[in-house]
ROKOL-946139 format. One record per residue: residue number from 1; residue in three letters; x, y, z of N, C-alpha, C, O in turn. Coordinates in nm, 4 decimals, padded with zeros to 6 digits, always signed. Each point is the difference from the previous one (the first is absolute). Layout:
// ROKOL-946139
+-----+------+----------+----------+----------+----------+----------+----------+----------+----------+----------+----------+----------+----------+
!  nr ! rest !       nX !       nY !       nZ !      caX !      caY !      caZ !       cX !       cY !       cZ !       oX !       oY !       oZ !
+-----+------+----------+----------+----------+----------+----------+----------+----------+----------+----------+----------+----------+----------+
! NUM !  ALA !        X !        Y !        Z !        X !        Y !        Z !        X !        Y !        Z !        X !        Y !        Z !
...
+-----+------+----------+----------+----------+----------+----------+----------+----------+----------+----------+----------+----------+----------+
// end
This chain:
// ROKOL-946139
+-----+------+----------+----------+----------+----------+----------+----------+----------+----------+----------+----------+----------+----------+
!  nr ! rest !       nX !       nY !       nZ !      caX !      caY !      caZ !       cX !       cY !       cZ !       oX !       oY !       oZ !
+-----+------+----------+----------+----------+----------+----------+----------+----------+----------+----------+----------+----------+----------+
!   1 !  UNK ! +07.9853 ! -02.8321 ! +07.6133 ! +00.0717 ! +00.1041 ! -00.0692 ! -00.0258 ! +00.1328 ! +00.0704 ! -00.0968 ! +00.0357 ! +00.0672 !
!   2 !  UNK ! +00.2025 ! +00.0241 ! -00.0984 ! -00.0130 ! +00.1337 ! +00.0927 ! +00.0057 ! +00.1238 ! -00.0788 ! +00.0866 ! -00.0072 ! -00.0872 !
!   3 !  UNK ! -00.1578 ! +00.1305 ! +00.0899 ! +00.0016 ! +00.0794 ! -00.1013 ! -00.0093 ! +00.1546 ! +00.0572 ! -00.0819 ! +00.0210 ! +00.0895 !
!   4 !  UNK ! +00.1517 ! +00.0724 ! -00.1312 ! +00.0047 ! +00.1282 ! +00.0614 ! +00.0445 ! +00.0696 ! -00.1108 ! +00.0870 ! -00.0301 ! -00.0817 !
!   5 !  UNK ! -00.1958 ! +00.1781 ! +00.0941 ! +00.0387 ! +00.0630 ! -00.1261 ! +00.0502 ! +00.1589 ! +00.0606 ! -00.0482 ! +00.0526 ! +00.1003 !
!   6 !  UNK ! +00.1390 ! -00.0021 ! -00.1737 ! +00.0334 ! +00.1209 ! +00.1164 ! +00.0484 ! +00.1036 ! -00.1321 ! +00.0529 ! -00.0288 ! -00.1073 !
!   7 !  UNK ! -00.0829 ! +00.1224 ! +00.1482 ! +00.0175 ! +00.1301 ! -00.0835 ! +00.1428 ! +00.0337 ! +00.0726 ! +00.0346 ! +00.0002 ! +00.1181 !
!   8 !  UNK ! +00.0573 ! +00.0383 ! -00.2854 ! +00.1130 ! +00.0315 ! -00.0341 ! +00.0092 ! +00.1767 ! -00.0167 ! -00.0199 ! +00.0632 ! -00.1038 !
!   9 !  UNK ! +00.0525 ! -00.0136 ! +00.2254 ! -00.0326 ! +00.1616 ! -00.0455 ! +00.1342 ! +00.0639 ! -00.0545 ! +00.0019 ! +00.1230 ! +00.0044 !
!  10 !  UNK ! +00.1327 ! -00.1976 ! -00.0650 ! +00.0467 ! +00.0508 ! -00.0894 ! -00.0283 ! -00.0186 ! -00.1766 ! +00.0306 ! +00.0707 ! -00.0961 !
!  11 !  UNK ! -00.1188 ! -00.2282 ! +00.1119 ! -00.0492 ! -00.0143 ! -00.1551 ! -00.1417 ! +00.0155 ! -00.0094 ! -00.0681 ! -00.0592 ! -00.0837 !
!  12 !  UNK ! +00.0030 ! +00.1745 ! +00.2083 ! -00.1338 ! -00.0263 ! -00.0040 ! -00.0729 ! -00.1022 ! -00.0622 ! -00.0998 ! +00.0331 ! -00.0641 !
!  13 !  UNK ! +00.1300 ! -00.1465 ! +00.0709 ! -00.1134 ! -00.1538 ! -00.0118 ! +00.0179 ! -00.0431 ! +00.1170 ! +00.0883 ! +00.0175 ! +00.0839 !
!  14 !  UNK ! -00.2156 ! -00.0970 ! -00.0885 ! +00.0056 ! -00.1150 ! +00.0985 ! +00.0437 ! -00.1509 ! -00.0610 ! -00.0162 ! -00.0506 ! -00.1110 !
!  15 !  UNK ! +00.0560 ! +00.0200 ! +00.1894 ! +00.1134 ! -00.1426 ! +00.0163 ! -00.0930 ! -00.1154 ! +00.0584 ! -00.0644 ! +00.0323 ! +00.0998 !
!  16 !  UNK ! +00.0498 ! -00.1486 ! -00.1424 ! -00.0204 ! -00.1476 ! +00.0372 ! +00.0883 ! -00.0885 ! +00.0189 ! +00.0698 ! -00.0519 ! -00.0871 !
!  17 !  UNK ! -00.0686 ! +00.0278 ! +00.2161 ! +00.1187 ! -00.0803 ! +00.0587 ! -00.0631 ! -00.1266 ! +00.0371 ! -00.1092 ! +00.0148 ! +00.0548 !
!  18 !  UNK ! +00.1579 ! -00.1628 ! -00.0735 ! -00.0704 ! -00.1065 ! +00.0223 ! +00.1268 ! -00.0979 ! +00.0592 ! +00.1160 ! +00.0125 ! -00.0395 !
!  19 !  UNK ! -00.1645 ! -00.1238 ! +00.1530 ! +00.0641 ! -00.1022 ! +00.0116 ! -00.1035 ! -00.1131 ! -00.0333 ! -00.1007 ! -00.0094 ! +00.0702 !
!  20 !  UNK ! +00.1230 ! -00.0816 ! -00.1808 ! -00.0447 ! -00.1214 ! -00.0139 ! +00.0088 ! -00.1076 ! +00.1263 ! -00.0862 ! -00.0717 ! +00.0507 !
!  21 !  UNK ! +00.2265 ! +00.0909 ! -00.0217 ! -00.0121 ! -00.1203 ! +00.1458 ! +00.0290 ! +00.0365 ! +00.1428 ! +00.1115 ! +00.0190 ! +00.0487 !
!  22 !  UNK ! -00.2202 ! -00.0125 ! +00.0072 ! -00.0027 ! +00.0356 ! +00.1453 ! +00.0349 ! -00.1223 ! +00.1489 ! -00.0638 ! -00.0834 ! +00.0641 !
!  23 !  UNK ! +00.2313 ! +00.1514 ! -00.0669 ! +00.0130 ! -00.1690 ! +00.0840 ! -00.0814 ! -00.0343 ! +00.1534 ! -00.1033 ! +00.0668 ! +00.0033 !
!  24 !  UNK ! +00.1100 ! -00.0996 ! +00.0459 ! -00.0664 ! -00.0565 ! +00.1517 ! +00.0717 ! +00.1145 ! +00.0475 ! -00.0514 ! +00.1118 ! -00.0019 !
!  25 !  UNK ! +00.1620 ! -00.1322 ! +00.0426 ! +00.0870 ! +00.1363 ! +00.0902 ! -00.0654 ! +00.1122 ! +00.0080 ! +00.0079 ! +00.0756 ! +00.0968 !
!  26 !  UNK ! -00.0929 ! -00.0513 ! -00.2197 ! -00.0942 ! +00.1307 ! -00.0369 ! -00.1433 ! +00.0198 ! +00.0972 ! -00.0660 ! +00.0939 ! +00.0446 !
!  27 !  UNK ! +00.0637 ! -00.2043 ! -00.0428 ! -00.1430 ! -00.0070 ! +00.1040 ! +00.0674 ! -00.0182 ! +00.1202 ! -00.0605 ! +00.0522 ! +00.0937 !
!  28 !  UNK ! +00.1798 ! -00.1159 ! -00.0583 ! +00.0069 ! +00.0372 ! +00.1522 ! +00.0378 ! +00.1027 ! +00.0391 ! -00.0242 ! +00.0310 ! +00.1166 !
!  29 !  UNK ! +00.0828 ! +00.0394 ! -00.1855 ! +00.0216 ! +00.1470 ! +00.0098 ! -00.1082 ! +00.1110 ! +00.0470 ! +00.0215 ! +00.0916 ! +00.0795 !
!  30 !  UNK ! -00.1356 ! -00.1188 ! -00.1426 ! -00.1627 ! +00.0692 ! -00.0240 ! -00.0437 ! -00.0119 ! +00.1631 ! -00.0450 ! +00.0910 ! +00.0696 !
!  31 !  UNK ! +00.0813 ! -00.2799 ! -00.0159 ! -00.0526 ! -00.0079 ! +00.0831 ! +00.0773 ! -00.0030 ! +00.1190 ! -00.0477 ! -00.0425 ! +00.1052 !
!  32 !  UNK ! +00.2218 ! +00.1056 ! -00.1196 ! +00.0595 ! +00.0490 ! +00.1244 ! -00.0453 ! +00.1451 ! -00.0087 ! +00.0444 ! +00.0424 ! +00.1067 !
!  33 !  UNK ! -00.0911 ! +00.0379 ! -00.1525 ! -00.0596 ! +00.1326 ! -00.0290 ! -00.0979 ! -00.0018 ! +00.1054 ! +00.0008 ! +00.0339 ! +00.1184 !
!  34 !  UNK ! -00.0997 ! -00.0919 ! -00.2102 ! -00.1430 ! -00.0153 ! +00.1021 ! +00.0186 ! -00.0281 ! +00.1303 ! -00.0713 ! +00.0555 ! +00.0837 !
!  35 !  UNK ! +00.1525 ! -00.1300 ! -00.0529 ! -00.0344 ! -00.0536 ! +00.1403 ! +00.1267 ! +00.1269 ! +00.0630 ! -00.0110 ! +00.0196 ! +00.1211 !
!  36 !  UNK ! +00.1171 ! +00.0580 ! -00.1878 ! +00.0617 ! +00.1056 ! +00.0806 ! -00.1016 ! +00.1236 ! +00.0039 ! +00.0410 ! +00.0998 ! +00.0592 !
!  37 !  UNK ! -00.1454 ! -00.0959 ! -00.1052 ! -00.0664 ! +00.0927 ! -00.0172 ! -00.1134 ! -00.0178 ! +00.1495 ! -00.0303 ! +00.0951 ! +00.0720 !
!  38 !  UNK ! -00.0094 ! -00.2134 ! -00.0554 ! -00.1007 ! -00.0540 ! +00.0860 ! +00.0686 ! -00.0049 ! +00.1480 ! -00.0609 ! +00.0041 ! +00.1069 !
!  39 !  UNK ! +00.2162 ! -00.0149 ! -00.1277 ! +00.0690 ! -00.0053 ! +00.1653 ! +00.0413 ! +00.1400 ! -00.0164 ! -00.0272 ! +00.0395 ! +00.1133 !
!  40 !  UNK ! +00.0612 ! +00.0357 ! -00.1580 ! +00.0671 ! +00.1613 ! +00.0052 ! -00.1072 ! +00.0529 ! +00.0027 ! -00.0065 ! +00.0822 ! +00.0914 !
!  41 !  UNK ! -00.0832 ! -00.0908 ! -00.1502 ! -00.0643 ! +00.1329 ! -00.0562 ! +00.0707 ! +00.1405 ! -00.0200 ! -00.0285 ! +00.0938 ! +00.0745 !
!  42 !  UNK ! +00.1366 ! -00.0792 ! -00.1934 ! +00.0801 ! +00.0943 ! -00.0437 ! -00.1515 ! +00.1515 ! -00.0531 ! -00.1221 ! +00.0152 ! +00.0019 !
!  43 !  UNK ! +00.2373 ! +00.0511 ! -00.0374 ! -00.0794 ! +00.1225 ! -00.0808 ! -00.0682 ! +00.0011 ! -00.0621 ! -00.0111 ! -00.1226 ! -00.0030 !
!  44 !  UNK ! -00.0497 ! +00.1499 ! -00.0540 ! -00.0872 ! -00.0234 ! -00.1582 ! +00.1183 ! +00.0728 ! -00.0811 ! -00.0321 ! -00.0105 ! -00.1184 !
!  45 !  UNK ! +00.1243 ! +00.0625 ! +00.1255 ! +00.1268 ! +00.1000 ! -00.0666 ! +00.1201 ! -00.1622 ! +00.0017 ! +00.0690 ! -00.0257 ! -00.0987 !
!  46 !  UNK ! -00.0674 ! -00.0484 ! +00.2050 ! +00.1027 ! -00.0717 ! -00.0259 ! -00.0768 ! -00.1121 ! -00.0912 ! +00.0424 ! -00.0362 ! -00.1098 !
!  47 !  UNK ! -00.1822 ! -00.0218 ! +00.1822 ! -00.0248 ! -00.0956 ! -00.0604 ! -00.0321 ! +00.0302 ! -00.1844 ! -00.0041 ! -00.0998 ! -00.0719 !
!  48 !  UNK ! -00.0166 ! +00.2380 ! +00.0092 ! +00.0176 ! -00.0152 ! -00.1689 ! +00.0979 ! +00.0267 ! -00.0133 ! -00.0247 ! +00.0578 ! -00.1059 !
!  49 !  UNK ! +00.1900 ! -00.0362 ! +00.1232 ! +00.0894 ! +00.0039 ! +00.0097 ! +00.0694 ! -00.1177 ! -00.0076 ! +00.0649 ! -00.0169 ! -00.1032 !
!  50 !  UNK ! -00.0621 ! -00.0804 ! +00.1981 ! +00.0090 ! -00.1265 ! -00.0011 ! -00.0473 ! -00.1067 ! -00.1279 ! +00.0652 ! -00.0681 ! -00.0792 !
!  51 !  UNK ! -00.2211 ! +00.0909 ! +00.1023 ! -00.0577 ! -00.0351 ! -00.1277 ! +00.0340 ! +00.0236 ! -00.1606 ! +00.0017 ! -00.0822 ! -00.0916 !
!  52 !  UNK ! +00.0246 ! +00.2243 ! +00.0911 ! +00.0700 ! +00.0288 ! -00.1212 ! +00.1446 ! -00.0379 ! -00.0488 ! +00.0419 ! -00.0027 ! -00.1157 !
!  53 !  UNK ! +00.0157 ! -00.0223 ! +00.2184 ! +00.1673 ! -00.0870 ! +00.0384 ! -00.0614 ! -00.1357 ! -00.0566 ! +00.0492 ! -00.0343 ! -00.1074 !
!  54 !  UNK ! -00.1522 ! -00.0532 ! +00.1623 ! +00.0238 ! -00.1613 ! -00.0299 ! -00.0087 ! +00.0014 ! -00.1572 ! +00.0687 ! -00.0542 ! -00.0865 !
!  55 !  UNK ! -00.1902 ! +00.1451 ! +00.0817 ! -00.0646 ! -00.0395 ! -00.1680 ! +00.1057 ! +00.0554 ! -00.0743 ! +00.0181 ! -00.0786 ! -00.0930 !
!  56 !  UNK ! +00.0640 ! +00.1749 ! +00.0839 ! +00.0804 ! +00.0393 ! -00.0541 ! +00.0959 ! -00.1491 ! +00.0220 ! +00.0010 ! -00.0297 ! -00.1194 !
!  57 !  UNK ! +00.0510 ! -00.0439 ! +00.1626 ! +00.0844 ! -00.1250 ! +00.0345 ! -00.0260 ! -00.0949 ! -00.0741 ! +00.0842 ! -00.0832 ! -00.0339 !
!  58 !  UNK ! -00.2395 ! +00.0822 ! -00.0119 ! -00.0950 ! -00.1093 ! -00.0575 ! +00.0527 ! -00.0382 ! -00.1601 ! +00.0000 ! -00.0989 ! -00.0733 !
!  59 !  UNK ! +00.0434 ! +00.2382 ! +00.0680 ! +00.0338 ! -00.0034 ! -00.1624 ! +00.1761 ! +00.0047 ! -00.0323 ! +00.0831 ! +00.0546 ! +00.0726 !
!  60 !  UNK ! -00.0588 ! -00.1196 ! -00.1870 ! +00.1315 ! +00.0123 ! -00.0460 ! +00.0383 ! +00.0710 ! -00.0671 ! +00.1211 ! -00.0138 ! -00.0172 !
!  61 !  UNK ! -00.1839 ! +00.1255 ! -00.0593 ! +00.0443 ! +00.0852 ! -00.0830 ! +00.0448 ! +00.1133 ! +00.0885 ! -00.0575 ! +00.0380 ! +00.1020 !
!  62 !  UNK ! +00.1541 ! +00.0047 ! -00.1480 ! +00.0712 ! +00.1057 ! +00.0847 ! -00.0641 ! +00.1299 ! +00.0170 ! +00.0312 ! +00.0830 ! +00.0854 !
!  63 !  UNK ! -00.1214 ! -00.0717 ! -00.1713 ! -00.0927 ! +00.1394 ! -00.0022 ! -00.1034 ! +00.0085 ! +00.1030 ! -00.0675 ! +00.0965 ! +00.0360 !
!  64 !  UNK ! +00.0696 ! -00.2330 ! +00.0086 ! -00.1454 ! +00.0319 ! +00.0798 ! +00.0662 ! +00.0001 ! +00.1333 ! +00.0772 ! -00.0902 ! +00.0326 !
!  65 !  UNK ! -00.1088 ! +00.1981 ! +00.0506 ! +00.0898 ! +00.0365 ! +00.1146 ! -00.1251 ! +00.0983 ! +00.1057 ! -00.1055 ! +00.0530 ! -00.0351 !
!  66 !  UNK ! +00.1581 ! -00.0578 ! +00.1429 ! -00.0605 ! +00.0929 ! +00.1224 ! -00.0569 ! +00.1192 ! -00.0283 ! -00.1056 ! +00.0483 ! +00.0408 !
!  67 !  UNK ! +00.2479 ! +00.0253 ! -00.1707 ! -00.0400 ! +00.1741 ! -00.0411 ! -00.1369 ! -00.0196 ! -00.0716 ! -00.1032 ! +00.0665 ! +00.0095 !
!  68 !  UNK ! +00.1458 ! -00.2298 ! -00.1194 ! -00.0504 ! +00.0447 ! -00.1403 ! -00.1319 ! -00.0618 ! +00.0239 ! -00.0707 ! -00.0075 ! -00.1005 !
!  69 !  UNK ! +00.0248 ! -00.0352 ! +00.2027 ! -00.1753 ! -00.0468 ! +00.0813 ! -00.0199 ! +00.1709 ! +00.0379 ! -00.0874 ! +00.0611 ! -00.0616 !
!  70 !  UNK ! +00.1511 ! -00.0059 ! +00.1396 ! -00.0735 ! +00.1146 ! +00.0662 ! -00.0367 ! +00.0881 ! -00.1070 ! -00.1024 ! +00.0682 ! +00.0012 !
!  71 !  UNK ! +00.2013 ! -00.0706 ! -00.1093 ! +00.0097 ! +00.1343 ! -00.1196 ! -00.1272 ! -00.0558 ! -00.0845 ! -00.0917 ! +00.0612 ! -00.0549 !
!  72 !  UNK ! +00.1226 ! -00.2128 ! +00.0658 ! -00.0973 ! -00.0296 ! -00.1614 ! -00.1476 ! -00.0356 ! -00.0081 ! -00.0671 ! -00.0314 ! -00.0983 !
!  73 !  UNK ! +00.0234 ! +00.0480 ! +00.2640 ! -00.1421 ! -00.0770 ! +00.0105 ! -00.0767 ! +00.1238 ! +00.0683 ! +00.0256 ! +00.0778 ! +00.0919 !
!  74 !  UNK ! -00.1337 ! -00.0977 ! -00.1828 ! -00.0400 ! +00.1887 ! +00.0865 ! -00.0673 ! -00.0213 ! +00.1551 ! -00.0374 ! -00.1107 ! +00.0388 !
!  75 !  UNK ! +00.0283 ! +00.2291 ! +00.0404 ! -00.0343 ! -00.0373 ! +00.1628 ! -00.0849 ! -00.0474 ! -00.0060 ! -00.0021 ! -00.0939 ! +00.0795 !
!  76 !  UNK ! -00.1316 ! +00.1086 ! -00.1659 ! -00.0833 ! -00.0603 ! +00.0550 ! -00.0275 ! -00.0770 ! -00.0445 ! -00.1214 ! +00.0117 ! -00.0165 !
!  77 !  UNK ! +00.1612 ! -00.1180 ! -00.0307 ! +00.0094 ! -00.1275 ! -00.0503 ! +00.1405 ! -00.1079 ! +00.0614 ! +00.0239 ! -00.1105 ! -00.0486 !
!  78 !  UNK ! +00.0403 ! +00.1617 ! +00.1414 ! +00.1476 ! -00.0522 ! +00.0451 ! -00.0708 ! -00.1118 ! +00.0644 ! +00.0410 ! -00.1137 ! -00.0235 !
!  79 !  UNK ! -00.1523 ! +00.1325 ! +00.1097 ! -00.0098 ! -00.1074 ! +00.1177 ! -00.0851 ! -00.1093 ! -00.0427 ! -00.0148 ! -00.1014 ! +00.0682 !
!  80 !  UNK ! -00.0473 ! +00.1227 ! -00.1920 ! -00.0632 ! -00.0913 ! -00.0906 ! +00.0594 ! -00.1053 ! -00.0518 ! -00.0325 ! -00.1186 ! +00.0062 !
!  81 !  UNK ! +00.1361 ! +00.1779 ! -00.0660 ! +00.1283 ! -00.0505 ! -00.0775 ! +00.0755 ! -00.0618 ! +00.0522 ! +00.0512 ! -00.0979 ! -00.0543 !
!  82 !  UNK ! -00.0217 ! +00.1371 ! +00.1759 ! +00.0735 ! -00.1073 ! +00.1190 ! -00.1047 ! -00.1290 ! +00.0303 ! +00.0394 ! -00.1141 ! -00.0245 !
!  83 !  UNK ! -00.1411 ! +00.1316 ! +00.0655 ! -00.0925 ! -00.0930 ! +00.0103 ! +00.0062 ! -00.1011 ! -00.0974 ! +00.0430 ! -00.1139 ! +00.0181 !
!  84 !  UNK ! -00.0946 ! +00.1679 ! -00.1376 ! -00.0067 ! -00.1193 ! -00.0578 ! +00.1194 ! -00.0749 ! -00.0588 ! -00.0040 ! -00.1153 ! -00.0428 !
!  85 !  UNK ! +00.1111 ! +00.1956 ! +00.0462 ! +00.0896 ! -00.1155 ! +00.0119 ! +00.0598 ! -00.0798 ! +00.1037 ! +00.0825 ! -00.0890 ! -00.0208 !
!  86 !  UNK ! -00.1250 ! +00.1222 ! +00.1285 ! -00.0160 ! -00.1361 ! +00.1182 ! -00.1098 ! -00.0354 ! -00.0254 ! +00.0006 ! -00.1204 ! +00.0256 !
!  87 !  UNK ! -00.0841 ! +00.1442 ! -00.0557 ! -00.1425 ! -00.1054 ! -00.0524 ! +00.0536 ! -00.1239 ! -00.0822 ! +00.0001 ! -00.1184 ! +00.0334 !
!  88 !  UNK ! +00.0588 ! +00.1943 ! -00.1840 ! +00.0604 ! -00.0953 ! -00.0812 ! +00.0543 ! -00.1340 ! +00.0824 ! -00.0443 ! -00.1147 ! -00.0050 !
!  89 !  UNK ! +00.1623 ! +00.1713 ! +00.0872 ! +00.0721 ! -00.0686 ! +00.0452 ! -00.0460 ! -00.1206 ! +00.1002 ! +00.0388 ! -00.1168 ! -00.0020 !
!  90 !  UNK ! -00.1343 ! +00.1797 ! +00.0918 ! -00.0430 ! -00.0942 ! +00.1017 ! -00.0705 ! -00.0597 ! -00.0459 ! +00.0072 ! -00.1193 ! +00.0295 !
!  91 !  UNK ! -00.1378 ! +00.1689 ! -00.1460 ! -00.1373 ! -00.0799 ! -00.0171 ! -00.1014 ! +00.1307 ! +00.0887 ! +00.0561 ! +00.1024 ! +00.0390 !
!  92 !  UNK ! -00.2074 ! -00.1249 ! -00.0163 ! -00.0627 ! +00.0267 ! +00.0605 ! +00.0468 ! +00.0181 ! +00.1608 ! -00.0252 ! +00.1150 ! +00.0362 !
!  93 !  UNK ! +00.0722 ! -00.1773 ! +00.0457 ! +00.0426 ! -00.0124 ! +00.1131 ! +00.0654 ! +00.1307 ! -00.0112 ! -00.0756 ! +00.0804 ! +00.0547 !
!  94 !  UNK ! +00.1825 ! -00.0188 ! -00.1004 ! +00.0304 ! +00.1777 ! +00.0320 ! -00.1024 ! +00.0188 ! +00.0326 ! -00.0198 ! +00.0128 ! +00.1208 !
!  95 !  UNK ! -00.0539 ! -00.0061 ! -00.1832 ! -00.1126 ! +00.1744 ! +00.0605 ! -00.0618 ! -00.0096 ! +00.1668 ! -00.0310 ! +00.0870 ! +00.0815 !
!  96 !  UNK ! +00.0307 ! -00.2489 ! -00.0773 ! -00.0283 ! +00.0110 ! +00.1355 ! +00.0774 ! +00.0363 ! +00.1054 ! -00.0171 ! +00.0560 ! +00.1083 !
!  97 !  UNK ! +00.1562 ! -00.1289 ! -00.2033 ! +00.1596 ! +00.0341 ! +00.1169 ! +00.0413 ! +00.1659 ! +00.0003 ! +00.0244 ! +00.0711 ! +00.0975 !
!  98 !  UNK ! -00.0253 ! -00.0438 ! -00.2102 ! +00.0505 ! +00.1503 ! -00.0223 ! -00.0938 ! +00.0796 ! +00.0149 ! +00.0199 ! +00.0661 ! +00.1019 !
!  99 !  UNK ! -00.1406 ! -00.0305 ! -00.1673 ! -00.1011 ! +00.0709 ! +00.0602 ! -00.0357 ! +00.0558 ! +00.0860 ! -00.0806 ! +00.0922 ! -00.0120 !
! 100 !  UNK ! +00.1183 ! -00.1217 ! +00.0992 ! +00.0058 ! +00.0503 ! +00.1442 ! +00.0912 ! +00.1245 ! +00.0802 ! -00.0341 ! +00.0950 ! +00.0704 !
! 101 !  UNK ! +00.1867 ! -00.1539 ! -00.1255 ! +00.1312 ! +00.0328 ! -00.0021 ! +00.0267 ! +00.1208 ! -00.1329 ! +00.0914 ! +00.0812 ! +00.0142 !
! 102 !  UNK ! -00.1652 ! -00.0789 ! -00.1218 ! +00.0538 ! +00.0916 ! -00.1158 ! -00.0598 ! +00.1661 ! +00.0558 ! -00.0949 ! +00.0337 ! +00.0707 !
! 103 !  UNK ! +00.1693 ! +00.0188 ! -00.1201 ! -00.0458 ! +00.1355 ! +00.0078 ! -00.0551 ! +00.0938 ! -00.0598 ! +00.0612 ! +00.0471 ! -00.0959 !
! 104 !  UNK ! -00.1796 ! +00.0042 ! +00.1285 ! -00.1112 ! +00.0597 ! -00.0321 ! -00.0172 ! +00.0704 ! -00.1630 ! +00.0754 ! +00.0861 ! -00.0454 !
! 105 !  UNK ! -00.1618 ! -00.1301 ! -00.0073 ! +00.0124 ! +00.0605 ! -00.1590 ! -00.0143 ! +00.1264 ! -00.0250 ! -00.0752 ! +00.0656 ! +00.0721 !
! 106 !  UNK ! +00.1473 ! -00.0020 ! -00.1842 ! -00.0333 ! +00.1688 ! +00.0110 ! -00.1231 ! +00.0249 ! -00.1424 ! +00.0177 ! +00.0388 ! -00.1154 !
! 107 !  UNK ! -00.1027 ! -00.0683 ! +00.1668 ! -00.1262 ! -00.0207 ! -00.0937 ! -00.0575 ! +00.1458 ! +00.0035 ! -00.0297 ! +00.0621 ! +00.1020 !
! 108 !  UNK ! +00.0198 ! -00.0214 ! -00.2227 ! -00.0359 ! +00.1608 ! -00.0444 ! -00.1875 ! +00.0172 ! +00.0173 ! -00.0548 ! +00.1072 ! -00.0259 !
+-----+------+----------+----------+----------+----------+----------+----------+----------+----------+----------+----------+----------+----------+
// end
């Protein structure tokens, strides 16, 4: 199951967004990422960009989108939040695949 909660700054709340079923396609997705990340080595600007594009894809509700990740998850918690939902997704194995490849936390 997949779960993302994102602040609504026209109804000031935050929102819980969930997918119960995460198909296979979902993990190969995670892991054409990783491995474009390991032959490019893109930006750290394209690669959470990108990142914020798949996970935004992950979900079916129409609210959860590219804007409504950047608007609704605060900075310094974005790259956390990305994480662990490729954690979710992969199992343990992300952190070794992505870890490497994610971009740097903005830890206060």
């Amino acid at each position: 199951m997949l779960k993302i909660e994102l602040y609504n700054p026209e109804t000031e709340r935050t929102e819980i967004f969930t997918e119960g079923f995460v198909p296979a396609r979902t993990l190969r997705k995670v892991l054409e990422f990783a491995d474009k990340q390991e032959r490019e080595k893109p930006s750290e600007l394209e690669t959470l960009d990108e990142m914020v594009s798949m996970i935004a894809s992950f979900f079916r509700d129409d609210r959860v989108t590219f804007d409504a990740i950047y608007d609704g998850i605060p900075a310094d918690k974005l790259s956390d939040e990305m994480e662990r939902i490729m954690t979710d997704i992969m199992g343990g194995e992300a952190k070794k695949k992505l870890g490497k490849n994610r971009p740097p936390s903005k830890k206060a």
